[in-house]
C-alpha positions as protocol buffer text, in pm:
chain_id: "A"
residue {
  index: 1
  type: UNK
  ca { x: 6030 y: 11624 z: 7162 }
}
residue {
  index: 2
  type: UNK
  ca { x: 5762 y: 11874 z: 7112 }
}
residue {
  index: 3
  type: UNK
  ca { x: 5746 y: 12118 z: 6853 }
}
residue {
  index: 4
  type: UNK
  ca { x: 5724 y: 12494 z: 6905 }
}
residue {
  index: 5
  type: UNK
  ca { x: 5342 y: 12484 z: 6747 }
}
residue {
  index: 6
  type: UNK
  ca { x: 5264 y: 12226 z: 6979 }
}
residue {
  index: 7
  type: UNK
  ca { x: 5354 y: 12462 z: 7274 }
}
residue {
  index: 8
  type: UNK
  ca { x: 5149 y: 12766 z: 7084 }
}
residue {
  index: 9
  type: UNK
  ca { x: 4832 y: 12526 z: 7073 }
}
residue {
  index: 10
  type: UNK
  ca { x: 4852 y: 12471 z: 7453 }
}
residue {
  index: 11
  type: UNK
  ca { x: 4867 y: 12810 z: 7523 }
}
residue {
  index: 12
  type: UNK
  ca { x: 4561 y: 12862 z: 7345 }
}
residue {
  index: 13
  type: UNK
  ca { x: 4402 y: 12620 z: 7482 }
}
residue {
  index: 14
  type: UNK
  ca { x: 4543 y: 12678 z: 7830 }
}
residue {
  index: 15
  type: UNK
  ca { x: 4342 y: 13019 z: 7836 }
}
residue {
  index: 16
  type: UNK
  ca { x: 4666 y: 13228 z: 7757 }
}
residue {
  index: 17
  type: UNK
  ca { x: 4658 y: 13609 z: 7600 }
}
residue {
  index: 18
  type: UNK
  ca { x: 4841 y: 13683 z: 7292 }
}
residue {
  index: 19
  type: UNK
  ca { x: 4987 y: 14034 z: 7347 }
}
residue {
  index: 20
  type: UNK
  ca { x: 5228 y: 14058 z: 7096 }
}
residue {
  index: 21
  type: UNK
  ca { x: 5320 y: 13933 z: 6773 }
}
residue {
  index: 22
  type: UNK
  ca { x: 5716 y: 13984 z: 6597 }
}
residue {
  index: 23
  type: UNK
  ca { x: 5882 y: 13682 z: 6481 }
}
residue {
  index: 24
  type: UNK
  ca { x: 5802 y: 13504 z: 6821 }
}
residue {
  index: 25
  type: UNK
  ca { x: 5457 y: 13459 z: 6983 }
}
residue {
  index: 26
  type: UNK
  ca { x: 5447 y: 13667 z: 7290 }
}
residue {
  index: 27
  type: UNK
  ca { x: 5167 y: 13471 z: 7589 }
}
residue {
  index: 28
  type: UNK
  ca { x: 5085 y: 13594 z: 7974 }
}
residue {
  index: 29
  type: UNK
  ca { x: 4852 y: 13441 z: 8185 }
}
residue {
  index: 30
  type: UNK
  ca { x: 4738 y: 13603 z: 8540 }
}
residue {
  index: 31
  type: UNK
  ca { x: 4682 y: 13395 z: 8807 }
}
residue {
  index: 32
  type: UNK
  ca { x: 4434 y: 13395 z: 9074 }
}
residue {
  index: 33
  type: UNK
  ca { x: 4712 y: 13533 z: 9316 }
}
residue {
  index: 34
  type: UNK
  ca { x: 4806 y: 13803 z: 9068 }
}
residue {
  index: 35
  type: UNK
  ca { x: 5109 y: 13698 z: 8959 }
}
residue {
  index: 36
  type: UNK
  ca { x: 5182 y: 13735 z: 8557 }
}
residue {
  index: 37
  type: UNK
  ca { x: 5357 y: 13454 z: 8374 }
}
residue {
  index: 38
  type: UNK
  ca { x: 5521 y: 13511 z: 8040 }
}
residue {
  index: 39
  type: UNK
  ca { x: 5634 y: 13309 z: 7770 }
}
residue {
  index: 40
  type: UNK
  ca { x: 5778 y: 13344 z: 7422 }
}
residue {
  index: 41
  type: UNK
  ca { x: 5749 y: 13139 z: 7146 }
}
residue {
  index: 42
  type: UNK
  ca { x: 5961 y: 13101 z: 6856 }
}
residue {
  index: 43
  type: UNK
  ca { x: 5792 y: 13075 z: 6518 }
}
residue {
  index: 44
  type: UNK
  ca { x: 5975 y: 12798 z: 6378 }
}
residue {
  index: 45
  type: UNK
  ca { x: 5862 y: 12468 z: 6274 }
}
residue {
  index: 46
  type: UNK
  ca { x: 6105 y: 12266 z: 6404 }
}
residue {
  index: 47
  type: UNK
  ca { x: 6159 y: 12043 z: 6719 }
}
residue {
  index: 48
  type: UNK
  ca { x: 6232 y: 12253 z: 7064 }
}
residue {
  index: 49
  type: UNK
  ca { x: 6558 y: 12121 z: 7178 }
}
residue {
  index: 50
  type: UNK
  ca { x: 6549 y: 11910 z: 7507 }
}
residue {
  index: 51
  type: UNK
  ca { x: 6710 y: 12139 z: 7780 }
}
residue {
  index: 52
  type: UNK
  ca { x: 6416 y: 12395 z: 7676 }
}
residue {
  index: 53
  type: UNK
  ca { x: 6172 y: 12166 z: 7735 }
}
């Protein structure tokens, strides 16, 4: 299974905004047809568990 920094590396990658910062990462990313996607990402460093993935 992945781990949660895993997920934060693709979103940097992946061309994702950081817009906030708590004990989660908070990502969007507009698409071409304007619609926003937004995802939150715990700051753990463990495993995520399978049904999140």
């Amino acid at each position: 299974m992945p781990r949660w920094s895993d997920l934060k590396r693709f979103c940097d990658r992946d061309g994702w905004e950081l817009y906030k910062q708590t004990e989660h990462y908070f990502f969007r990313k507009t698409e071409e047809n304007g619609n926003v996607r937004r995802i939150k990402i715990s700051m753990g460093t463990g495993e995520m568990q399978g049904h999140l993935w």
